[in-house]
TIKE-137523 format. One record per residue: x, y, z of N, C-alpha, C in turn. Coordinates in steps of 0.05 Angstrom, whole numbers, padded with zeros to 5 digits. Layout:
REM TIKE-137523
+--------+--------+--------+--------+--------+--------+--------+--------+--------+
|    n_x |    n_y |    n_z |   ca_x |   ca_y |   ca_z |    c_x |    c_y |    c_z |
+--------+--------+--------+--------+--------+--------+--------+--------+--------+
|      X |      Y |      Z |      X |      Y |      Z |      X |      Y |      Z |
...
+--------+--------+--------+--------+--------+--------+--------+--------+--------+
This chain:
REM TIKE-137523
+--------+--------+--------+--------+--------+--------+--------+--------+--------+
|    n_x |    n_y |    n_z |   ca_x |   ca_y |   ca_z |    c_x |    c_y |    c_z |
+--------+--------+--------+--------+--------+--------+--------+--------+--------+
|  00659 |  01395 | -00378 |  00656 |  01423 | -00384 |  00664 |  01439 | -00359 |
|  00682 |  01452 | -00349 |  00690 |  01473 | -00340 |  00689 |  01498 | -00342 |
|  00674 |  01514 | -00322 |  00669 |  01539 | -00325 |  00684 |  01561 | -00312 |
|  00708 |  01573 | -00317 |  00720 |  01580 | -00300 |  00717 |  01612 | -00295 |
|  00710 |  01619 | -00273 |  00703 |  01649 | -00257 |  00733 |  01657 | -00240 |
|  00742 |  01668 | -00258 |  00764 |  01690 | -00238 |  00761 |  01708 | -00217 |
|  00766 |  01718 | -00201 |  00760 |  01729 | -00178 |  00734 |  01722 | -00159 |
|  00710 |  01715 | -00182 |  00676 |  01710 | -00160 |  00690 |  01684 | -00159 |
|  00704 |  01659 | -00158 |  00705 |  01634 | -00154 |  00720 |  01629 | -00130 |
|  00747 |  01646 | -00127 |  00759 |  01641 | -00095 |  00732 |  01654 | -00077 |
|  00718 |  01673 | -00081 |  00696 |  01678 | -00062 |  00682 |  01660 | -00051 |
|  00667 |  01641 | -00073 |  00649 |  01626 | -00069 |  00669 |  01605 | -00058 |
|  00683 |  01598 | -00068 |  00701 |  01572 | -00053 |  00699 |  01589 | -00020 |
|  00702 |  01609 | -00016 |  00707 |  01613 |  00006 |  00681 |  01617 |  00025 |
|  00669 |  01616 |  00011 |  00643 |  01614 |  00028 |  00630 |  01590 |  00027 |
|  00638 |  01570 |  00009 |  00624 |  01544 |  00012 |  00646 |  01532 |  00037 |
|  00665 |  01539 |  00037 |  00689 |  01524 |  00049 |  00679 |  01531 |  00089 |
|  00673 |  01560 |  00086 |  00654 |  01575 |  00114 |  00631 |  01564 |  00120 |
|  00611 |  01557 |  00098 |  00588 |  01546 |  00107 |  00590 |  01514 |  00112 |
|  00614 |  01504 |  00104 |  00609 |  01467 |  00107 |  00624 |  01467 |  00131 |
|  00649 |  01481 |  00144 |  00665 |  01478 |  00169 |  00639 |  01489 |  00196 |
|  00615 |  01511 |  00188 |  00593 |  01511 |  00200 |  00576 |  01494 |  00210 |
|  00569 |  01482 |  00184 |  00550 |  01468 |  00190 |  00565 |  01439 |  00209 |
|  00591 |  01430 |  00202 |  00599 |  01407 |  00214 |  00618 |  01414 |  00240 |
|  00618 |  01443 |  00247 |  00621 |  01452 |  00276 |  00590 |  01447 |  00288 |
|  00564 |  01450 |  00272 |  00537 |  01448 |  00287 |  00535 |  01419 |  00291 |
|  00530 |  01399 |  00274 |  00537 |  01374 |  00273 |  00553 |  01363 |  00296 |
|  00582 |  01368 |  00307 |  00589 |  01360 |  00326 |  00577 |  01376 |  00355 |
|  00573 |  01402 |  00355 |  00555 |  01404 |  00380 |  00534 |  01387 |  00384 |
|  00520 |  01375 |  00364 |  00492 |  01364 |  00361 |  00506 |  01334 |  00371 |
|  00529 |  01324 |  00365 |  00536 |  01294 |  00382 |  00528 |  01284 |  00353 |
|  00527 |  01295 |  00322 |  00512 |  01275 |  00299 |  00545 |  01257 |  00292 |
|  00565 |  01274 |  00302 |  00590 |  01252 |  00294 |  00610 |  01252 |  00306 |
|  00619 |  01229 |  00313 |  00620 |  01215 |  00333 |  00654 |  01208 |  00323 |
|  00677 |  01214 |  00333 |  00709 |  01210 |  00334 |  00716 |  01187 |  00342 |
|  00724 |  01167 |  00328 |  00740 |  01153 |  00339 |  00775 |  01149 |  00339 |
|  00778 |  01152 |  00361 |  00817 |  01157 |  00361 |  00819 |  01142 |  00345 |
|  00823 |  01116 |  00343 |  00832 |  01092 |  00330 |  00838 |  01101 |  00289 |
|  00807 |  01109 |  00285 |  00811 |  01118 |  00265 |  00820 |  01141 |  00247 |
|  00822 |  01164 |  00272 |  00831 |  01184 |  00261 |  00850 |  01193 |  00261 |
|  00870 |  01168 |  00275 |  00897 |  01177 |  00276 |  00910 |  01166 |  00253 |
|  00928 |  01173 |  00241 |  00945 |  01162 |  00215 |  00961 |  01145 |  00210 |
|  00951 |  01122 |  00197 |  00964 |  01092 |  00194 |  00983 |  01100 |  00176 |
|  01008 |  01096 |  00184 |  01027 |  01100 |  00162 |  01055 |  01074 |  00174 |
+--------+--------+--------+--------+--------+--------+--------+--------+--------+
């Protein structure tokens, strides 16, 4: 079931999209996650 909201839905995408890049900019101040080169570079 899909509910689809025209104009309120790019909002909220845009604010869920603001509040999760937040919280996981607070997350890396906090040291909760942890980079490793190895993995984050792209195996291709």
């Amino acid at each position: 079931m899909e509910v689809i909201i025209v104009g309120d839905q790019s909002k909220m995408i845009e604010n869920f999209t603001k509040a999760m890049f937040d919280i996981t900019l607070q997350r890396i101040k906090n040291n909760d996650i942890k980079f490793d080169k190895k993995e984050s570079s792209p195996s291709k």
